[in-house]
FIMARKE-275815 format. One line per field, with one value per residue: x, y, z of N, C-alpha, C, O, CB in turn; chain. Coordinates in Angstrom, 1 decimal. Glycine has a CB too. Example, Ala and Ser with C-alpha at 12.3 -4.5 7.8 and 13.67 -1.06 7.14 Angstrom:
# FIMARKE-275815
nX: (13.2|12.8)
nY: (-5.7|-2.2)
nZ: (7.8|7.1)
caX: (12.3|13.7)
caY: (-4.5|-1.1)
caZ: (7.8|7.1)
cX: (13.2|12.9)
cY: (-3.3|0.0)
cZ: (7.8|7.9)
oX: (14.2|13.4)
oY: (-3.3|1.1)
oZ: (8.5|8.0)
cbX: (11.3|14.1)
cbY: (-4.5|-0.6)
cbZ: (9.0|5.7)
c: (A|A)
This chain:
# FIMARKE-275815
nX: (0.8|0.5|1.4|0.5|2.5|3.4|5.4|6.1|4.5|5.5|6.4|5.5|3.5|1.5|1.3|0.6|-2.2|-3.6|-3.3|-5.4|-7.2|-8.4|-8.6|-11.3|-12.8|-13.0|-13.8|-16.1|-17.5|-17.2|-17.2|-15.4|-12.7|-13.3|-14.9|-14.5|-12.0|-12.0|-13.9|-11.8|-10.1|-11.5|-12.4|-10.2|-8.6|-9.9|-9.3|-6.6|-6.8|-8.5|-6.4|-4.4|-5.3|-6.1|-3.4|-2.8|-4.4|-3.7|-0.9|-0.9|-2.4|-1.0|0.8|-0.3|-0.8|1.6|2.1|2.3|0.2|1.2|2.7|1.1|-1.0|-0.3|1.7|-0.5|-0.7|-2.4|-4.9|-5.2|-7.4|-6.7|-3.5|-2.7|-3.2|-1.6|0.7|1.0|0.4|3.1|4.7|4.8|2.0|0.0|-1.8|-3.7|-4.8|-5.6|-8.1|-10.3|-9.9|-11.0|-10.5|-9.2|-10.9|-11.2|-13.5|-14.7|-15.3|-17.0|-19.7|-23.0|-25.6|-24.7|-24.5|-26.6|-28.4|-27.7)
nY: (-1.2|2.0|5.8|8.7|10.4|8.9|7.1|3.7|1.9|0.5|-3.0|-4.0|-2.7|-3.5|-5.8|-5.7|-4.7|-6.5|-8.4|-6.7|-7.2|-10.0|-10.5|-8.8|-10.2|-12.7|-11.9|-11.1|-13.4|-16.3|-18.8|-19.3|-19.4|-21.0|-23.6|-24.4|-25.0|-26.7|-28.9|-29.7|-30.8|-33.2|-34.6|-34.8|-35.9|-38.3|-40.0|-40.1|-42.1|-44.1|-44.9|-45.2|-47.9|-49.3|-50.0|-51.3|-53.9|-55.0|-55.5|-57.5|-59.2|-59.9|-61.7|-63.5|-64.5|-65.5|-67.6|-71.3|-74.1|-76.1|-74.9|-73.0|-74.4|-75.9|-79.3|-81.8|-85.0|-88.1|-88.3|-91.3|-93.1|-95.4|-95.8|-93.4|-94.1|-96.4|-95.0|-92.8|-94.6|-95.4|-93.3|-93.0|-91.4|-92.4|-93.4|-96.2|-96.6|-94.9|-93.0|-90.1|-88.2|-86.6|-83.2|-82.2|-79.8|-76.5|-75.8|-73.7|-73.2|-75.0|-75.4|-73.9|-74.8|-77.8|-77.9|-77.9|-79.7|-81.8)
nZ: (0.0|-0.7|0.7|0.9|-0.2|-1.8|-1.4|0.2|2.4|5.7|6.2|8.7|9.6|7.7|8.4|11.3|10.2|9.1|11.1|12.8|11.3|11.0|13.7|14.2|12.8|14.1|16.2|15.7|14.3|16.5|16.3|14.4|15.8|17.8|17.4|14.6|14.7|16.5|15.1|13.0|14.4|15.5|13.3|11.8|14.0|13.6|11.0|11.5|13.2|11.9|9.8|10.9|12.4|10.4|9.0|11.4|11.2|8.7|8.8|10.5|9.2|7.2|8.7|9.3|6.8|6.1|7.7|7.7|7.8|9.2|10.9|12.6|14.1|16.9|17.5|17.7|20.3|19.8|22.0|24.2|26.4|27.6|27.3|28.6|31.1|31.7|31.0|33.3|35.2|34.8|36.1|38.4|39.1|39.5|41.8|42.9|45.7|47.0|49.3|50.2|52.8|55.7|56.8|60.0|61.4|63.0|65.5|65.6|63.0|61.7|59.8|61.1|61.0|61.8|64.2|66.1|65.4|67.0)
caX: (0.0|1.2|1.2|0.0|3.8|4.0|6.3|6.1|3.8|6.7|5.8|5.4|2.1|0.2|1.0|-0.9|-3.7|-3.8|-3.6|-6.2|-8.7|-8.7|-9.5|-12.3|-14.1|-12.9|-14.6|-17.9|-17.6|-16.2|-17.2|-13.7|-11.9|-13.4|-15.4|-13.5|-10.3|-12.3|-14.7|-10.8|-9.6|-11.9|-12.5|-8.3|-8.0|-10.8|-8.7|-5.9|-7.2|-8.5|-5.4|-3.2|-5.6|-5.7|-2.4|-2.1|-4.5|-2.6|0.2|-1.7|-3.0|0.1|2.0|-1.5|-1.1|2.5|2.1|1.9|-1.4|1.5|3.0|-0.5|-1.5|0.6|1.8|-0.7|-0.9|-3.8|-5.6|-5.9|-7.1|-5.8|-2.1|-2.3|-3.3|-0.4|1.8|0.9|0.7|4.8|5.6|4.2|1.1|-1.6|-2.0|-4.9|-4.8|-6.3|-9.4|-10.2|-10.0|-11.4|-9.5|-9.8|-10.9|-11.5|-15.0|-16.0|-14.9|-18.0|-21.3|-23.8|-27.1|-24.6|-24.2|-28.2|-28.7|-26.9)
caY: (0.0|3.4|6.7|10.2|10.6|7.6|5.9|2.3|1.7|-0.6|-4.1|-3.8|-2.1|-3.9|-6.9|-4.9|-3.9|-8.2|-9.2|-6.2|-7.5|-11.4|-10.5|-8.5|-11.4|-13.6|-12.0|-11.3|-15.1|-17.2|-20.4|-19.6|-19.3|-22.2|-24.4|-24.5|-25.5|-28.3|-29.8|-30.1|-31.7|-34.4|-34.8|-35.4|-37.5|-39.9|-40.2|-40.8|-43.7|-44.7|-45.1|-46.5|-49.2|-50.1|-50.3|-52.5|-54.8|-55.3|-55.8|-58.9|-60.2|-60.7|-61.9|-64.8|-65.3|-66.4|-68.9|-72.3|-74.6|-77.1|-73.7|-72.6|-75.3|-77.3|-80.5|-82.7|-86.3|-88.7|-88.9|-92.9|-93.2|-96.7|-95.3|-92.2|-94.5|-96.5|-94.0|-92.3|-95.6|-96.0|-92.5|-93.3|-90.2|-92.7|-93.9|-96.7|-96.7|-93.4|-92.5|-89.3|-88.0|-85.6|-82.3|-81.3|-78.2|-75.9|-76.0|-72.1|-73.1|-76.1|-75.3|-73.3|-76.0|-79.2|-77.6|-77.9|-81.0|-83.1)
caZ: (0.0|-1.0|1.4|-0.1|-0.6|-3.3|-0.7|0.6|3.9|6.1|6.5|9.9|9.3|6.8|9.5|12.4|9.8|8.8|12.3|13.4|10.6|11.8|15.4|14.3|12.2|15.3|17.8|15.1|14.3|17.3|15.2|13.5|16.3|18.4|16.6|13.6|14.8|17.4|14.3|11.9|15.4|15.4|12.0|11.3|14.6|13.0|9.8|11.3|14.0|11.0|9.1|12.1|12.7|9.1|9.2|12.1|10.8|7.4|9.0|11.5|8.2|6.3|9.1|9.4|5.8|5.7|8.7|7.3|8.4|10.5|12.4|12.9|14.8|17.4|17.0|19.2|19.3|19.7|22.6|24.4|28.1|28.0|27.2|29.5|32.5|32.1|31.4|34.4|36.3|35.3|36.1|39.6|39.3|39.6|43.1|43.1|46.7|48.1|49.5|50.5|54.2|56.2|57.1|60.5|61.4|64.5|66.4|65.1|61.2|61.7|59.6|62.4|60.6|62.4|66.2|67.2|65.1|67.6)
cX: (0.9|0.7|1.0|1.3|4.3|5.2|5.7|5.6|5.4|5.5|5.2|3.5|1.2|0.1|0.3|-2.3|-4.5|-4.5|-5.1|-7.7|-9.2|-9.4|-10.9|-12.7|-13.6|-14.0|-16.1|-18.3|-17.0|-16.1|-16.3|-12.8|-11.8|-13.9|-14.7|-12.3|-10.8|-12.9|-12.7|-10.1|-9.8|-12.0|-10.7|-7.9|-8.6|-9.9|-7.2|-5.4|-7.5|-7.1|-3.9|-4.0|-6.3|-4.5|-1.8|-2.7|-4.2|-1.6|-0.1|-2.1|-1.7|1.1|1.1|-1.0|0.2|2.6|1.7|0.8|-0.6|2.2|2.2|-0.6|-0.2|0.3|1.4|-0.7|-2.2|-4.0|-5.8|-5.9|-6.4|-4.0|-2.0|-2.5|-2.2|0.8|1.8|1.4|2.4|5.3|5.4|2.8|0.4|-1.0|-3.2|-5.5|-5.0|-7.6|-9.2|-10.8|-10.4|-10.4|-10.3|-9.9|-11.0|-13.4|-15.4|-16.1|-16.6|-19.2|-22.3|-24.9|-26.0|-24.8|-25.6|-28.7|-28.4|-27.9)
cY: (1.2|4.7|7.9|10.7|9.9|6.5|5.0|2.9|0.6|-1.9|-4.3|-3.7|-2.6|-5.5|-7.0|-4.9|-5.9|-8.4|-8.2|-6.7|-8.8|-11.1|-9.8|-9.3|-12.4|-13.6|-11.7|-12.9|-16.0|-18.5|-20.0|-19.8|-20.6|-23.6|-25.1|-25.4|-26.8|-29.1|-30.1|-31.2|-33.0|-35.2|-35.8|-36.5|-39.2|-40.6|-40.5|-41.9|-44.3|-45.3|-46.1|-47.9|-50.4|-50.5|-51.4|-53.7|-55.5|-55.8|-57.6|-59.8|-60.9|-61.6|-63.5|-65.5|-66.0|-67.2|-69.9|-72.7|-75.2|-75.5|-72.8|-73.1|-76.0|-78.4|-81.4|-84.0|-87.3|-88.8|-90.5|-92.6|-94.5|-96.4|-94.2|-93.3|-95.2|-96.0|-93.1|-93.6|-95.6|-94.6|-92.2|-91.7|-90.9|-93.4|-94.9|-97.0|-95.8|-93.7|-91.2|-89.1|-86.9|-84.5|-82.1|-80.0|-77.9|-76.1|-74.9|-72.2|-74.1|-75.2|-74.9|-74.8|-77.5|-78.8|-77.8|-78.7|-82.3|-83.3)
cZ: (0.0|-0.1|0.0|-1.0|-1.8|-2.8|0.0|2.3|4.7|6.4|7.4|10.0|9.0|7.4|10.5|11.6|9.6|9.8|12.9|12.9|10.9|13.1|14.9|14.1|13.3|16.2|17.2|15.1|15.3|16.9|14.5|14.1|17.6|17.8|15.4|13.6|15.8|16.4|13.3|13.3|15.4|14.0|11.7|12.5|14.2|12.2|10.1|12.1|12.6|9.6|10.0|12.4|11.1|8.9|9.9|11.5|9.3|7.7|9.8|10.1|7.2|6.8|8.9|7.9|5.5|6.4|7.4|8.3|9.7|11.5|13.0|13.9|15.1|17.4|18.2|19.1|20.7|21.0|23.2|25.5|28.7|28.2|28.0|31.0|32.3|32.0|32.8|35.6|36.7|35.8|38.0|40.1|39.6|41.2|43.1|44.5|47.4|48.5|50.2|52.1|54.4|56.9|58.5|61.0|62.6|64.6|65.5|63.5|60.6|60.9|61.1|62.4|61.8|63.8|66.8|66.5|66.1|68.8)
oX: (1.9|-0.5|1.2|1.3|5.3|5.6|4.6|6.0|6.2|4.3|4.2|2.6|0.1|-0.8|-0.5|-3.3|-5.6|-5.7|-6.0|-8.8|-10.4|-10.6|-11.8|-13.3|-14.2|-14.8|-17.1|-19.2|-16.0|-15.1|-16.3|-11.8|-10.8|-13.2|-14.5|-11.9|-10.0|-12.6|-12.7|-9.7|-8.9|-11.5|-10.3|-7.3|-8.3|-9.7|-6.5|-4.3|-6.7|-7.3|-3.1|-3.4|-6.8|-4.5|-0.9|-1.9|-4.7|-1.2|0.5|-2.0|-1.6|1.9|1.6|-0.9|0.2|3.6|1.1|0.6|-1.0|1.9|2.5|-0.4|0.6|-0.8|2.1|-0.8|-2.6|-3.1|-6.7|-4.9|-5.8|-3.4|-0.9|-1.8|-1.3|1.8|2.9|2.4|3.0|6.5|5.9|2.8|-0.4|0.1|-4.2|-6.5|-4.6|-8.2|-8.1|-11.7|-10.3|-9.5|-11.5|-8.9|-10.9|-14.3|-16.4|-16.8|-17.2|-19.5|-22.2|-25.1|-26.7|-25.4|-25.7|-29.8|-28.7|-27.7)
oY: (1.3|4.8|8.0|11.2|10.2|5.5|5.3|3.8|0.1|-1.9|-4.9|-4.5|-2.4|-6.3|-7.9|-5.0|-6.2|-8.6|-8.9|-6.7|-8.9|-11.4|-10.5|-9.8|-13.4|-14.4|-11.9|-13.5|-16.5|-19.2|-20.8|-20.2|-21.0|-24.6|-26.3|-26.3|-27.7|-30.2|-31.3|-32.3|-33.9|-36.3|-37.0|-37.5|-40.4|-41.8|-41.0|-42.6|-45.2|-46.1|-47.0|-49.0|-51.5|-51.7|-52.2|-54.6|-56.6|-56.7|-58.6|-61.0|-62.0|-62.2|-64.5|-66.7|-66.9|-67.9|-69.5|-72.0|-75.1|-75.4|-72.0|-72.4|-76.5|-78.8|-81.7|-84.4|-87.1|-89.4|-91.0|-92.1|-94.7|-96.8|-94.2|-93.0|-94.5|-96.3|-92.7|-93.6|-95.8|-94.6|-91.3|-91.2|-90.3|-93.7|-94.2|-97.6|-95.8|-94.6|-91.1|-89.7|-86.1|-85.0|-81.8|-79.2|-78.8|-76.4|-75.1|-71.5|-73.9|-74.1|-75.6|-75.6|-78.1|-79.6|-77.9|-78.8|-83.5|-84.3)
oZ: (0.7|-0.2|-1.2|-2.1|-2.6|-3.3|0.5|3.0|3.9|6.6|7.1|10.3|9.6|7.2|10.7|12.2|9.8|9.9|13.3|13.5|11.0|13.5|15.2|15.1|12.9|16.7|17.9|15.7|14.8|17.2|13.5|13.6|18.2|17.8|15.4|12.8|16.0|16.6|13.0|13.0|15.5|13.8|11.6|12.3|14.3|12.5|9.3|12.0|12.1|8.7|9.8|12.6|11.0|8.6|9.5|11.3|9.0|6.9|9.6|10.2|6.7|6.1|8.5|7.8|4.8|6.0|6.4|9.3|10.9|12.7|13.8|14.9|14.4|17.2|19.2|17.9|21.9|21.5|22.6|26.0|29.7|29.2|28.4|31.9|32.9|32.6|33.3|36.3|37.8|36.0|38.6|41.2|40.3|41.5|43.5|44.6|48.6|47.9|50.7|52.5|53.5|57.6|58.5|61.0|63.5|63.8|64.8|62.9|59.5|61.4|62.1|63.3|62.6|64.5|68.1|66.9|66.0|69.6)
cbX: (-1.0|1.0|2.5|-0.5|4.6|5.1|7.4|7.9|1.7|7.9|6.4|6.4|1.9|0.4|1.9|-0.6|-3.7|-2.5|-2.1|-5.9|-8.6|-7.2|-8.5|-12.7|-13.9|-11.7|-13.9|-18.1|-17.1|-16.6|-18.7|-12.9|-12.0|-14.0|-16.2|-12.9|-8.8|-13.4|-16.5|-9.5|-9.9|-13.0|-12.7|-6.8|-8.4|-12.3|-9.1|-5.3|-9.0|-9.5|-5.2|-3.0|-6.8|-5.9|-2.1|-2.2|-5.3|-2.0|1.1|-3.4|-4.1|0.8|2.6|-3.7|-1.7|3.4|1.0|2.9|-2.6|3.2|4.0|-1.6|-2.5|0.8|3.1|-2.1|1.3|-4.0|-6.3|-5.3|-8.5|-6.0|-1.7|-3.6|-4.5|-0.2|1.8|-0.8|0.2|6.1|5.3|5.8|0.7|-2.5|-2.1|-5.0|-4.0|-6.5|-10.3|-10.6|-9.0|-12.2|-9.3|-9.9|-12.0|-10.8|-15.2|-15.2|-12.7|-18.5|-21.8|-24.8|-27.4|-23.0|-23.6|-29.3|-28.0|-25.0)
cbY: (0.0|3.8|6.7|11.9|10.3|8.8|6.2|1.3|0.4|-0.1|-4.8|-2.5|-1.5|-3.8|-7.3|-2.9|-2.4|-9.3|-9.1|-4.9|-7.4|-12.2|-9.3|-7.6|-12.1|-13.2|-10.7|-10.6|-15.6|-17.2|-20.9|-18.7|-18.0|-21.9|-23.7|-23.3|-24.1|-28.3|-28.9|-28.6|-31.3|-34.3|-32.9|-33.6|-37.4|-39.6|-39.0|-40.3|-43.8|-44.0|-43.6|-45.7|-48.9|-49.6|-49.5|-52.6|-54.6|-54.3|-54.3|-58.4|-59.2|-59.8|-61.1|-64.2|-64.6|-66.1|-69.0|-73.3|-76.1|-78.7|-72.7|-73.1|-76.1|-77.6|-80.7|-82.5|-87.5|-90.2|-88.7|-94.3|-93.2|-98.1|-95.0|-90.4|-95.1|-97.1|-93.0|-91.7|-97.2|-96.8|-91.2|-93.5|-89.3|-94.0|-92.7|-97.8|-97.2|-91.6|-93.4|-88.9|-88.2|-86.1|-81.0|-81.6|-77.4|-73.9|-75.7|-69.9|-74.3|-76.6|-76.9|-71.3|-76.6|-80.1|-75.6|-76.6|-81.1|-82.8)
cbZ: (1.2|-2.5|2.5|1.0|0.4|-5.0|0.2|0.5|3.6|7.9|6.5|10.4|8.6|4.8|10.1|12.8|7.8|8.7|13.5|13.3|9.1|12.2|17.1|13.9|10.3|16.0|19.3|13.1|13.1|18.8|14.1|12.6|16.5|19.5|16.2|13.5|15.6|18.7|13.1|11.0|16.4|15.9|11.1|11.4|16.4|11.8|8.9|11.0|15.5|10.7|8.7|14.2|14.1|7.9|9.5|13.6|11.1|6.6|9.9|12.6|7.2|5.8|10.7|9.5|4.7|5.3|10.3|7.0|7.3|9.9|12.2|12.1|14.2|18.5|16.4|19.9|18.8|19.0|22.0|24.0|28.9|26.6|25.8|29.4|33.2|31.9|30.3|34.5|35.8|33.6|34.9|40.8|38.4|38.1|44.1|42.4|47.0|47.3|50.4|49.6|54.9|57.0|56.0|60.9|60.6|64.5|68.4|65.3|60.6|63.4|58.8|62.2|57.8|62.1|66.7|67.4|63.8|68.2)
c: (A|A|A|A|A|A|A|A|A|A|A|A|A|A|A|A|A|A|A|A|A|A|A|A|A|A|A|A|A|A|A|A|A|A|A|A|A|A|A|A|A|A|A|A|A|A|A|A|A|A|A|A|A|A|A|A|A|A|A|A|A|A|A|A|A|A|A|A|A|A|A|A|A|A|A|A|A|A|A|A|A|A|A|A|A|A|A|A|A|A|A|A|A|A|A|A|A|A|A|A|A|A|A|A|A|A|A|A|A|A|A|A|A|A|A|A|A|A)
């Protein structure tokens, strides 16, 4: 912008008159100054959850698709109860000789229903 003189305004100036003209339409419109900048907030965090968790799941899928079916799945083998009891029997786990016993306890630990049954 040019003075009456035909010389140069300083920069300085037409930075004040910028900045003076924003705040007015700021404070006429506050939906630019709050609104605005909270709807681009949400908007852009959507887009880029959406983009990180595409990402991760691309990355989960490719890793699934180059497993083979045998490193997929552990290597189990058959099932027999005839063969687990004598394996147990030789490793001495099985005991055929228990019964189960009674723990005893203290008098106050007793069920209240046995004490006025007697």
């Amino acid at each position: 912008m040019t003075l009456n003189g035909g010389e140069q305004e300083p920069e300085a100036w037409t930075r004040i008159r910028r900045n003076a003209r924003i705040q007015r339409i700021t404070r006429r419109h506050p939906f630019l100054s709050v609104g605005l900048p909270f709807l681009v907030a949400v908007v852009g965090g959507s887009f880029v959850l959406l983009l990180t968790q595409e990402t991760k799941y691309e990355v989960r899928d490719k890793r699934i698709q180059n497993l083979s079916l045998e490193e997929a799945l552990p290597q189990r083998r058959k099932l027999d109860i005839q063969e687990e009891y004598f394996r147990m029997k030789s490793r001495g786990d099985w005991n055929g000789g228990w019964e189960p016993k009674r723990v005893p306890r203290a008098a106050e630990d007793e069920p209240v229903f046995d004490r006025y049954d007697k």
